[in-house]
PDB file of N, CA, C and O in Angstrom, chain B, residues numbered from 101:
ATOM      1  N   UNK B 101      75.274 -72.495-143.539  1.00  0.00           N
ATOM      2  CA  UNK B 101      74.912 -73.589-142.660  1.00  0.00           C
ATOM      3  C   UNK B 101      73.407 -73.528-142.391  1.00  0.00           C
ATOM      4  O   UNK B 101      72.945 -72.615-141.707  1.00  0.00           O
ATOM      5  N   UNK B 102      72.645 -74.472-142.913  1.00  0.00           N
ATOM      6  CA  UNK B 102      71.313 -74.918-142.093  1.00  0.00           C
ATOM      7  C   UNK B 102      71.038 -74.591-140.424  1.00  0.00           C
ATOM      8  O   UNK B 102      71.870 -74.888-139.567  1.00  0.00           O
ATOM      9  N   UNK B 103      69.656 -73.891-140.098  1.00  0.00           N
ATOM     10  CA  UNK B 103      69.846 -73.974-138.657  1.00  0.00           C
ATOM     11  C   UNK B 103      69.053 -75.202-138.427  1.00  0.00           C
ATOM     12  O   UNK B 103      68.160 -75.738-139.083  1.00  0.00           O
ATOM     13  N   UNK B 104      69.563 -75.459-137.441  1.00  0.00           N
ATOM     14  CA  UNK B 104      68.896 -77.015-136.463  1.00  0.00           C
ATOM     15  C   UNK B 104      67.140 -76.917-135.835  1.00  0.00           C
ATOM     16  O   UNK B 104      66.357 -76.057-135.433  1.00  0.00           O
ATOM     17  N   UNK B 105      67.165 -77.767-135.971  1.00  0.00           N
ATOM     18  CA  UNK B 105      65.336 -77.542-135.487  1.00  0.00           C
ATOM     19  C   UNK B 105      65.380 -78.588-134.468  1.00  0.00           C
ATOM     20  O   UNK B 105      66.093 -79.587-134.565  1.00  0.00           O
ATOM     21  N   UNK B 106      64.441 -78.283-133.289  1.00  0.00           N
ATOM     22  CA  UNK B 106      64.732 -79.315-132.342  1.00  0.00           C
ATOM     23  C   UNK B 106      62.869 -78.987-131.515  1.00  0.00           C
ATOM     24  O   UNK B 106      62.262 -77.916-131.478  1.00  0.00           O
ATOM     25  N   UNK B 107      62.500 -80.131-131.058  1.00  0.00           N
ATOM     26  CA  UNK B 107      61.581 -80.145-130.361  1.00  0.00           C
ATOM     27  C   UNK B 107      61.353 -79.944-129.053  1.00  0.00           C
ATOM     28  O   UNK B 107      61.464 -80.899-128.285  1.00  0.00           O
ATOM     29  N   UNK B 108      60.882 -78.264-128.422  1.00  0.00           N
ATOM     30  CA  UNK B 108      60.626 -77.754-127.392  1.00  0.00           C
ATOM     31  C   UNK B 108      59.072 -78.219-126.769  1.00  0.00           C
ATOM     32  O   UNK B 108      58.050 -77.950-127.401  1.00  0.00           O
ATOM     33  N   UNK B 109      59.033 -79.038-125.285  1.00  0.00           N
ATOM     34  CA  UNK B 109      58.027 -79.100-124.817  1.00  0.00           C
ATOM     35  C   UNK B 109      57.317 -77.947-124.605  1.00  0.00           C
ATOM     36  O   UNK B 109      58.224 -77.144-124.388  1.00  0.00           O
ATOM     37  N   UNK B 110      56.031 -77.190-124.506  1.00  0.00           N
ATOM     38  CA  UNK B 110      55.195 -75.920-124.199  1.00  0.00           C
ATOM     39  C   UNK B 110      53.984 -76.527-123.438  1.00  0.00           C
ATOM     40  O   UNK B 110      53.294 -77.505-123.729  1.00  0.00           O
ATOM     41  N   UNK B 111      53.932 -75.865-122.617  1.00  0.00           N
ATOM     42  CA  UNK B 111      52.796 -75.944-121.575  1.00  0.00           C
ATOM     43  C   UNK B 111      51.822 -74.608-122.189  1.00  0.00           C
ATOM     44  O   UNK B 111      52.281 -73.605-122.735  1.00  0.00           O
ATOM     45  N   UNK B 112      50.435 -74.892-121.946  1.00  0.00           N
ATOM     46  CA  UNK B 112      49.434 -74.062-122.793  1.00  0.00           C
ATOM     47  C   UNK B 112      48.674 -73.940-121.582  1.00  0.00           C
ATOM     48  O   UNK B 112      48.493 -75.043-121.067  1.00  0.00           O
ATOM     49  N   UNK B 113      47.993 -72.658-120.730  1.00  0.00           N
ATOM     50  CA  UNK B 113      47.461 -72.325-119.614  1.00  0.00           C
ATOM     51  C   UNK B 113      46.390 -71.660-120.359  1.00  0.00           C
ATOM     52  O   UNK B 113      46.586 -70.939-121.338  1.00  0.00           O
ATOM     53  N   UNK B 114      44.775 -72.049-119.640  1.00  0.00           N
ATOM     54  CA  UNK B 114      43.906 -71.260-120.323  1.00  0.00           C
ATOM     55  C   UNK B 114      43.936 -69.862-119.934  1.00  0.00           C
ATOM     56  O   UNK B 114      44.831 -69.392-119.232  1.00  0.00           O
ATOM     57  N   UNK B 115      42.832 -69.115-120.451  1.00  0.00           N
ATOM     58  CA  UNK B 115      43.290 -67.276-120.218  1.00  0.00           C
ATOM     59  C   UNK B 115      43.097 -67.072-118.905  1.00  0.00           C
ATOM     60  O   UNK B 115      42.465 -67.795-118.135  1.00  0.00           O
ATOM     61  N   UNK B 116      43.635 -66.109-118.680  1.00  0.00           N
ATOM     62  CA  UNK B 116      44.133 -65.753-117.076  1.00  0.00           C
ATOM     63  C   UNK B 116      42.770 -64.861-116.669  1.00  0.00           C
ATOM     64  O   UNK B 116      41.724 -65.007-117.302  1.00  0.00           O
ATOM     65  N   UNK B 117      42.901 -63.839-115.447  1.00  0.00           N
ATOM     66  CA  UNK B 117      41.962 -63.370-114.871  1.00  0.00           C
ATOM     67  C   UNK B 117      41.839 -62.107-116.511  1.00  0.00           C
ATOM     68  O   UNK B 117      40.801 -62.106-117.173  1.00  0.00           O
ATOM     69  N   UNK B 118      42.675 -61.459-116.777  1.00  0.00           N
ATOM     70  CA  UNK B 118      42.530 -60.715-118.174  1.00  0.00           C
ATOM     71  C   UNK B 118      42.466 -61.262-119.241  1.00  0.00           C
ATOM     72  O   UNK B 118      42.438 -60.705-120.339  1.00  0.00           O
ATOM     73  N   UNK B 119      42.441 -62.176-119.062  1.00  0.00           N
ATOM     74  CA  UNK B 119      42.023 -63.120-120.823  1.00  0.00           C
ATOM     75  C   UNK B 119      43.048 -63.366-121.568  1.00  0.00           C
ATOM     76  O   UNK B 119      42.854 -63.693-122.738  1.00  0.00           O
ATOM     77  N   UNK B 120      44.644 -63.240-120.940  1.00  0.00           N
ATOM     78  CA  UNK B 120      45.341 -64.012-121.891  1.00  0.00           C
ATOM     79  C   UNK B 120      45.718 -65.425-121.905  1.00  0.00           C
ATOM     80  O   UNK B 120      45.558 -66.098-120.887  1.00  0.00           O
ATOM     81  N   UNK B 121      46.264 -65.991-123.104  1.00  0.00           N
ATOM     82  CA  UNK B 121      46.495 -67.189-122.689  1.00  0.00           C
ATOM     83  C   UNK B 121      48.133 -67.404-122.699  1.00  0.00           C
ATOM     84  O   UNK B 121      48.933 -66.923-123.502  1.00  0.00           O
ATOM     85  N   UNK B 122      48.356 -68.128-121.753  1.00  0.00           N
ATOM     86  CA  UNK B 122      49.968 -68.220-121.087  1.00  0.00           C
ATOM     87  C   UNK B 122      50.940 -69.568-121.283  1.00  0.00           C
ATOM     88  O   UNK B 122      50.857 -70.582-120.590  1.00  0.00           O
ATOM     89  N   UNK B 123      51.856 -69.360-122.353  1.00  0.00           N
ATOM     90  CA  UNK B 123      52.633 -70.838-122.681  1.00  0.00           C
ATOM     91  C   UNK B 123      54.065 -70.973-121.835  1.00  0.00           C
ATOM     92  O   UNK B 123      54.446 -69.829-121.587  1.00  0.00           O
ATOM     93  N   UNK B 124      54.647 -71.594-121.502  1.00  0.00           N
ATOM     94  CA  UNK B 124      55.539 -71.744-120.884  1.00  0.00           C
ATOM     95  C   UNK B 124      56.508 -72.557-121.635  1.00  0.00           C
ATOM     96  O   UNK B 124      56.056 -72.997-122.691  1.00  0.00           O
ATOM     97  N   UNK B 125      57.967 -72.930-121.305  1.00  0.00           N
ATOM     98  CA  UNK B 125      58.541 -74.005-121.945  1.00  0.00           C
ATOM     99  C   UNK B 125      59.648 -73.951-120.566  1.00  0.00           C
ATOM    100  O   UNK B 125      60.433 -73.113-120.123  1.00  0.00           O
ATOM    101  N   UNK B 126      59.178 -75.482-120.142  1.00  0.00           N
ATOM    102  CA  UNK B 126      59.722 -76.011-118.996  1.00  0.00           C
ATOM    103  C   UNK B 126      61.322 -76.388-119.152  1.00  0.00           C
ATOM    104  O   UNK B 126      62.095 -76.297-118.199  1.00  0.00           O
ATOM    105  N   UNK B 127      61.698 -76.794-120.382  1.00  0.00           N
ATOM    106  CA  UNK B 127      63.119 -76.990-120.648  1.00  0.00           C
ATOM    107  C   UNK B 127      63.978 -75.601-120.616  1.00  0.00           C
ATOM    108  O   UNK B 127      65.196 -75.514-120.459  1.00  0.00           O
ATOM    109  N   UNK B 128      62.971 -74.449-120.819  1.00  0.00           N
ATOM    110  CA  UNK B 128      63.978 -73.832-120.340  1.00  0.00           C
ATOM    111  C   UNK B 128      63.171 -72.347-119.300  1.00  0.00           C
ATOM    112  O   UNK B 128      62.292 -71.544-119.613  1.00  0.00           O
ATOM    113  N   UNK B 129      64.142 -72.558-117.759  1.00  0.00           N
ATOM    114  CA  UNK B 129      63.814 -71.704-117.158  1.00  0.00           C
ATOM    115  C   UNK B 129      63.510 -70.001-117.604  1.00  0.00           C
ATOM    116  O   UNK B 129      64.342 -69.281-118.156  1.00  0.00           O
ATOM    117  N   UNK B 130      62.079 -69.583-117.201  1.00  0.00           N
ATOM    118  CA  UNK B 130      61.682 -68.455-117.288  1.00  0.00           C
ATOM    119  C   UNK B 130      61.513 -68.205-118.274  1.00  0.00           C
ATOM    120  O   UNK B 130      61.318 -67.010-118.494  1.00  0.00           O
ATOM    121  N   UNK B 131      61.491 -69.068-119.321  1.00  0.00           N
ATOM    122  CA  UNK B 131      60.637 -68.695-120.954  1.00  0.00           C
ATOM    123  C   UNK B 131      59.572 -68.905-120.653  1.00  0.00           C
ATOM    124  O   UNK B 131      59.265 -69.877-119.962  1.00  0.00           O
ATOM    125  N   UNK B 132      58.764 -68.072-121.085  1.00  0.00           N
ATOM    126  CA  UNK B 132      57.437 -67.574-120.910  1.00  0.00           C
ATOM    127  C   UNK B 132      57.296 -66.596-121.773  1.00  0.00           C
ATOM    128  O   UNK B 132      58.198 -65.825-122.101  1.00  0.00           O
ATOM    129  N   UNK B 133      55.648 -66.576-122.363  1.00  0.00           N
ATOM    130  CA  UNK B 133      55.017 -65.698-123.220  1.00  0.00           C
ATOM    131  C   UNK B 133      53.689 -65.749-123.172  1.00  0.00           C
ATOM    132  O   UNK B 133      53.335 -66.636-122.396  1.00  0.00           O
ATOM    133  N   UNK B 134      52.503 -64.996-123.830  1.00  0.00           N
ATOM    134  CA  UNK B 134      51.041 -64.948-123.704  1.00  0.00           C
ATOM    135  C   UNK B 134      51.084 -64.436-124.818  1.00  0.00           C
ATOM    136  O   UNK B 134      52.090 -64.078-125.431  1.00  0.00           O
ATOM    137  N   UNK B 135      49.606 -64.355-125.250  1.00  0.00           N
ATOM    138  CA  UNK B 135      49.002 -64.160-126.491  1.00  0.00           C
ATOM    139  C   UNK B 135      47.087 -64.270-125.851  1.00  0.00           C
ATOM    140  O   UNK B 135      46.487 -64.829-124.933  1.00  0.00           O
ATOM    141  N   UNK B 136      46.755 -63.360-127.011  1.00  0.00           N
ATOM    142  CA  UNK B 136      45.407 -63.304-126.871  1.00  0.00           C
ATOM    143  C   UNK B 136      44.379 -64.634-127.620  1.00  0.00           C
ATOM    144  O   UNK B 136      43.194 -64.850-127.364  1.00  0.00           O
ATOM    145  N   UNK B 137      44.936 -65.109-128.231  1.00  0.00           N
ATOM    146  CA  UNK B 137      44.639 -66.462-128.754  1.00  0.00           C
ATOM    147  C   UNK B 137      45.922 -67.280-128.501  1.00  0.00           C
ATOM    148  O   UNK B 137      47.052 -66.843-128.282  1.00  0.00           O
ATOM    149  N   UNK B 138      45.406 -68.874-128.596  1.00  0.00           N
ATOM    150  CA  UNK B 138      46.424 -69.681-128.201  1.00  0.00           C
ATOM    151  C   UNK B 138      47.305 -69.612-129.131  1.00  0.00           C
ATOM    152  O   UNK B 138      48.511 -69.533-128.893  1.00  0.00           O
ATOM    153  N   UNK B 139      46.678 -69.639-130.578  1.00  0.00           N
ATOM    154  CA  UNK B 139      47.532 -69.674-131.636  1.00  0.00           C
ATOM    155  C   UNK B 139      48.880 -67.962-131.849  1.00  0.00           C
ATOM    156  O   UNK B 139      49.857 -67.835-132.587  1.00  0.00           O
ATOM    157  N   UNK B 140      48.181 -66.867-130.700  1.00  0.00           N
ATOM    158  CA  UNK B 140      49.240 -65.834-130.804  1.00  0.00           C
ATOM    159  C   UNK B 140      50.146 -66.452-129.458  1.00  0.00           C
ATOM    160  O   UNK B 140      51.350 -66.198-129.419  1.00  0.00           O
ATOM    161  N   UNK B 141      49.632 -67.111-128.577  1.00  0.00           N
ATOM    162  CA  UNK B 141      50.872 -67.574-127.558  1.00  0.00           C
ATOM    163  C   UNK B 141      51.960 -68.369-127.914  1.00  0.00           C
ATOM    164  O   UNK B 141      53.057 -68.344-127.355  1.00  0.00           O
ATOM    165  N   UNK B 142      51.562 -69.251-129.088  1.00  0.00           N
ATOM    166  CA  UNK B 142      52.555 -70.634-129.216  1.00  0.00           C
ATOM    167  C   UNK B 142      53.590 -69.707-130.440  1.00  0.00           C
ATOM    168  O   UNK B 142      54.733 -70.045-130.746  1.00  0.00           O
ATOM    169  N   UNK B 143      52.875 -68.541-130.982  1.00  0.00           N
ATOM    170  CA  UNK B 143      53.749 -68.003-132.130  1.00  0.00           C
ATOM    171  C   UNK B 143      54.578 -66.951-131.375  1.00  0.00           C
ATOM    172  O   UNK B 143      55.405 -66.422-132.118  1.00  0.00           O
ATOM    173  N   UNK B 144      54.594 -66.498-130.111  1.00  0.00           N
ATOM    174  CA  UNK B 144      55.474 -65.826-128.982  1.00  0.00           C
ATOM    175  C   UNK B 144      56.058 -66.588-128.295  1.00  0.00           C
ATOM    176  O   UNK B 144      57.224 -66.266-128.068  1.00  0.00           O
ATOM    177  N   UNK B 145      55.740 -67.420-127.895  1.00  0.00           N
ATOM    178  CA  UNK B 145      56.923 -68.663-126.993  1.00  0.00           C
ATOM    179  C   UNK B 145      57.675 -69.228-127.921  1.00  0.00           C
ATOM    180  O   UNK B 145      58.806 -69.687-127.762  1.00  0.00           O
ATOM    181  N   UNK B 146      57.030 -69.193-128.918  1.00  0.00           N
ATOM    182  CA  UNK B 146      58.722 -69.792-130.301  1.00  0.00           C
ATOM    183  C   UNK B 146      59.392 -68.698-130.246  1.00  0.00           C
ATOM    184  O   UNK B 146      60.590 -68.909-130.053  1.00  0.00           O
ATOM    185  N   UNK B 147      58.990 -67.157-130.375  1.00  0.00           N
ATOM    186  CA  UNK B 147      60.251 -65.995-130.393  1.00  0.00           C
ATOM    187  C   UNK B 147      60.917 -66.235-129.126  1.00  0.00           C
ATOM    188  O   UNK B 147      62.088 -66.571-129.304  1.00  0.00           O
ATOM    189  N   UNK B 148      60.602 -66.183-128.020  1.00  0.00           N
ATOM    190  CA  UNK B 148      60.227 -66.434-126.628  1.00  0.00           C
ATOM    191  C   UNK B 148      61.757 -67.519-126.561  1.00  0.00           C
ATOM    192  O   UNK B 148      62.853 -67.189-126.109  1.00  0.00           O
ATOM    193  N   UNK B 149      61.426 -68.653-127.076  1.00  0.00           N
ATOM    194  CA  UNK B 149      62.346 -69.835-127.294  1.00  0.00           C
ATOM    195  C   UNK B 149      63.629 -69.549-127.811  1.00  0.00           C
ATOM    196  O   UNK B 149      64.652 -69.730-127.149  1.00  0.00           O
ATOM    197  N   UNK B 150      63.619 -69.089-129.023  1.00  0.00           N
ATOM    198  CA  UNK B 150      64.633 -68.732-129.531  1.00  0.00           C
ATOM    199  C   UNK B 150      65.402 -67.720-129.402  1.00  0.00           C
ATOM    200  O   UNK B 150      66.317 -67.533-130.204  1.00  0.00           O
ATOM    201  N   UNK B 151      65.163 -66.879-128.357  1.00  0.00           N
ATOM    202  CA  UNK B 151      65.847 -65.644-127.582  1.00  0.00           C
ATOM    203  C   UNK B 151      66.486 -66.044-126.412  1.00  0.00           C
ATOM    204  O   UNK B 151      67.513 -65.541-125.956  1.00  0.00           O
ATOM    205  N   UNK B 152      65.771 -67.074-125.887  1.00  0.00           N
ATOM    206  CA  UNK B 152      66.401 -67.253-124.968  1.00  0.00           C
ATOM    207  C   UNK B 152      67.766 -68.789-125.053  1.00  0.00           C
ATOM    208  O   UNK B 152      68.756 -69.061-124.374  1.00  0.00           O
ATOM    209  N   UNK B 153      67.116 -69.420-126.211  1.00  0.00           N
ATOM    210  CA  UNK B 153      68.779 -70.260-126.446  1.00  0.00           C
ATOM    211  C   UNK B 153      69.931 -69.177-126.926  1.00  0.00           C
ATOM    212  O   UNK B 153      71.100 -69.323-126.568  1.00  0.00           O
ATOM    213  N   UNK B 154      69.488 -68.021-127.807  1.00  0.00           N
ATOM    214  CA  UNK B 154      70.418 -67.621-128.056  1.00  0.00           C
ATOM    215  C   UNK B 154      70.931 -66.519-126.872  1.00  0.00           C
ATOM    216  O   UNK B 154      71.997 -65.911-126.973  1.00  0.00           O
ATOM    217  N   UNK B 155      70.258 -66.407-126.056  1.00  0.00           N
ATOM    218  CA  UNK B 155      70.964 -65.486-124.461  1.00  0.00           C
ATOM    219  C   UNK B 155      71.580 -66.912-123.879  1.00  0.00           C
ATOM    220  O   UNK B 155      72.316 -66.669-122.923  1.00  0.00           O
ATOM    221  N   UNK B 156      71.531 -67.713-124.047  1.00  0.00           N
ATOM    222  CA  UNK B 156      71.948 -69.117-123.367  1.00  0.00           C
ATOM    223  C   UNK B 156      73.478 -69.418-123.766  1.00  0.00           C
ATOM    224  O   UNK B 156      74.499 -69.719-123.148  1.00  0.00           O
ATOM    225  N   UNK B 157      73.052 -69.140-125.385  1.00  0.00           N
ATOM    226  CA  UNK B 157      74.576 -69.947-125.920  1.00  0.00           C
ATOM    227  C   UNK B 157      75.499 -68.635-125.911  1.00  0.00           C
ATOM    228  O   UNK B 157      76.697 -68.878-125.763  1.00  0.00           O
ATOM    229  N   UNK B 158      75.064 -66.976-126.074  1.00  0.00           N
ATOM    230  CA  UNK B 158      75.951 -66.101-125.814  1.00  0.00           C
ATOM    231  C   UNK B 158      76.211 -66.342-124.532  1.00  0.00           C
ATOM    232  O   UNK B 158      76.707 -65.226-124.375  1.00  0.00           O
ATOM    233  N   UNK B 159      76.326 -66.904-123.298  1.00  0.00           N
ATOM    234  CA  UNK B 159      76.520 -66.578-121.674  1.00  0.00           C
ATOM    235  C   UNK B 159      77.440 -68.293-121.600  1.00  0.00           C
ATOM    236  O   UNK B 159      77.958 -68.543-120.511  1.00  0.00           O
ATOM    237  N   UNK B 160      77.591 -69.325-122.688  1.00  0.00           N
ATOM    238  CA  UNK B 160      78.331 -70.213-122.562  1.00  0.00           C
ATOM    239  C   UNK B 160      77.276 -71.273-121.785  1.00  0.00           C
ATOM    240  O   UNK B 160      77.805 -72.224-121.209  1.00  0.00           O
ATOM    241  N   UNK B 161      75.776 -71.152-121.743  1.00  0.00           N
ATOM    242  CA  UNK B 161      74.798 -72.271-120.721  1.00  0.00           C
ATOM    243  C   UNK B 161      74.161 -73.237-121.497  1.00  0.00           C
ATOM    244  O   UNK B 161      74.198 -73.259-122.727  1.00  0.00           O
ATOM    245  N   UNK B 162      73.557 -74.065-120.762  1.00  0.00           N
ATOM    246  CA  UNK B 162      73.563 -75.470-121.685  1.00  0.00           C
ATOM    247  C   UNK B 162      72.335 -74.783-122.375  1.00  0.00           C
ATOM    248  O   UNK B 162      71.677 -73.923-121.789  1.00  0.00           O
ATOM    249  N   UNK B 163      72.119 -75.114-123.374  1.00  0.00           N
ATOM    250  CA  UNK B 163      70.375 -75.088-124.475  1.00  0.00           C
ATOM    251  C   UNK B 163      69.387 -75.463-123.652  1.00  0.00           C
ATOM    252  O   UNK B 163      68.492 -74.633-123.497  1.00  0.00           O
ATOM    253  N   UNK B 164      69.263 -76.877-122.861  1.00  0.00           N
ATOM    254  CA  UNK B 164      67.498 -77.059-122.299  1.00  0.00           C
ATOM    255  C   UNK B 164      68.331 -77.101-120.552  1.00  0.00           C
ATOM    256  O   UNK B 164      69.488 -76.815-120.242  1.00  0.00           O
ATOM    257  N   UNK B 165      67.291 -77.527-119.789  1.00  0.00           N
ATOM    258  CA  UNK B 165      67.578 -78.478-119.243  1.00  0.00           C
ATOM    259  C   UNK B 165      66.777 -78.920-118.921  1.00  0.00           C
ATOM    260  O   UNK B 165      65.611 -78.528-118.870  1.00  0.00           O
ATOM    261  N   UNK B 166      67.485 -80.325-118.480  1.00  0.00           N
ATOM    262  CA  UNK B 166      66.220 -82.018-118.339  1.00  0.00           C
ATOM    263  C   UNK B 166      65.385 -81.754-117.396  1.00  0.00           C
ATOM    264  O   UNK B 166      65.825 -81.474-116.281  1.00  0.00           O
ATOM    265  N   UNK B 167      63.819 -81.791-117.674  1.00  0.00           N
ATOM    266  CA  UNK B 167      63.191 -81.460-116.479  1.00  0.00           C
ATOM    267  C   UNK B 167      62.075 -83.014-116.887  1.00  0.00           C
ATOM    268  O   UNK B 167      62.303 -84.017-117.563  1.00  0.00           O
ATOM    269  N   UNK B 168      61.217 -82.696-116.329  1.00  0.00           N
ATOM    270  CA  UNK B 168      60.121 -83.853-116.142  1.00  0.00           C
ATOM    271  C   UNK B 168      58.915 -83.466-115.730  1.00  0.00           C
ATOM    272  O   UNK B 168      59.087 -82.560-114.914  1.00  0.00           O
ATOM    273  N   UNK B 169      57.508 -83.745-115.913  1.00  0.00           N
ATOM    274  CA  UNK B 169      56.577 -83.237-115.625  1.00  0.00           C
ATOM    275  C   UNK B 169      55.986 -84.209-114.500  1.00  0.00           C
ATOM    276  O   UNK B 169      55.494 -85.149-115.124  1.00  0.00           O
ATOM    277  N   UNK B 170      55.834 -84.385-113.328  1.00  0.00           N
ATOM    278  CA  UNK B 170      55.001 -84.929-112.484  1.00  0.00           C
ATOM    279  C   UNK B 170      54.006 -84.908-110.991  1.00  0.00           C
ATOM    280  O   UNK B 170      54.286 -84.458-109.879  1.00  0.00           O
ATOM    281  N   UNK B 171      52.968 -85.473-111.408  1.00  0.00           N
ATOM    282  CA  UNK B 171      51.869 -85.220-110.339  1.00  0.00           C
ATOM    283  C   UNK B 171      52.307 -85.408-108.806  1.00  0.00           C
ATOM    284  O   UNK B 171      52.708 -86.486-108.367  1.00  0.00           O
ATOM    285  N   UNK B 172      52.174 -84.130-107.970  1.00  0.00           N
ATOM    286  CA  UNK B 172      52.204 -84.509-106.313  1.00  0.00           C
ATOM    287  C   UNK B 172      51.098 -84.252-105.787  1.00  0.00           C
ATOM    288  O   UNK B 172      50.359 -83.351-106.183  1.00  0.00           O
ATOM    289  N   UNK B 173      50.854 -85.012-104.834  1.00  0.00           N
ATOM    290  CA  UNK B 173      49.715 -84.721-103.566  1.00  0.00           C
ATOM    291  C   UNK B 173      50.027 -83.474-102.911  1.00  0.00           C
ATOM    292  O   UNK B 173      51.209 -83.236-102.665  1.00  0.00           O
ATOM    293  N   UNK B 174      48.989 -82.514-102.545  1.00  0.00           N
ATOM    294  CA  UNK B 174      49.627 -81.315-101.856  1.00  0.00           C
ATOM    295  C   UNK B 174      48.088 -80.967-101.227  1.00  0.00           C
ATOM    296  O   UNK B 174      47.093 -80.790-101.930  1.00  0.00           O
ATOM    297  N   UNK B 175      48.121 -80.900 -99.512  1.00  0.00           N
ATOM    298  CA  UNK B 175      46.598 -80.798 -98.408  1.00  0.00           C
ATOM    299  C   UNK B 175      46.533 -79.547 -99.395  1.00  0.00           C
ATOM    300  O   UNK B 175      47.320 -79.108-100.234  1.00  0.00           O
ATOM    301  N   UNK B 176      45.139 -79.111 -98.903  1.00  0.00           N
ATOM    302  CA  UNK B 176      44.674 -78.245 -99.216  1.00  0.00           C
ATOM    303  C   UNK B 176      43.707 -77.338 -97.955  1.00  0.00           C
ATOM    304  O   UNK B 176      42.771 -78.073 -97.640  1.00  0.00           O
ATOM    305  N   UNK B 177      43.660 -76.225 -97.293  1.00  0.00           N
ATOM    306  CA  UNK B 177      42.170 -76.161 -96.295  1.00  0.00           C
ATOM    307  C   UNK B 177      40.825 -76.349 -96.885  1.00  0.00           C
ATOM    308  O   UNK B 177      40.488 -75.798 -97.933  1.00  0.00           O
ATOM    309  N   UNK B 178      39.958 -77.244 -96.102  1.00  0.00           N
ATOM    310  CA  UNK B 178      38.901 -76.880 -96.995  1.00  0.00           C
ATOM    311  C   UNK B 178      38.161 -75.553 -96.412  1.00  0.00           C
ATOM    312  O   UNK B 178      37.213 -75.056 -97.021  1.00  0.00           O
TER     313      UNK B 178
END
């Protein structure tokens, strides 16, 4: 059997206070990975990705879930 390929949203954060850079994937909670280049983050959040559908589908949980990305107002002190 062919495996399925499917399109995961990734959020790309520039490098942190230590210089890595930090991808996320919002469809699915607590996937997360870094890399010292962007191009080593997005090639760890795909392992990243695919570890965690497959901890998903061993535990019987859905593959993504529906999330949405949007802007809120939030005060700030100055």
């Amino acid at each position: 059997m062919r495996p399925m390929t499917r399109q995961f949203r990734v959020v790309v954060e520039d490098r942190d206070a230590d210089g890595w850079i930090v991808a996320e994937c919002p469809d699915l909670p607590g996937c997360v990975s870094q890399g010292r280049t962007e191009r080593e983050a997005i090639d760890n959040i795909k392992d990243a990705i695919r570890a965690s559908l497959k901890t998903r589908r061993d535990h019987g949980l859905p593959l993504h879930v529906d999330s949405h990305i949007c802007a809120i107002e939030v005060e700030v002190p100055a």
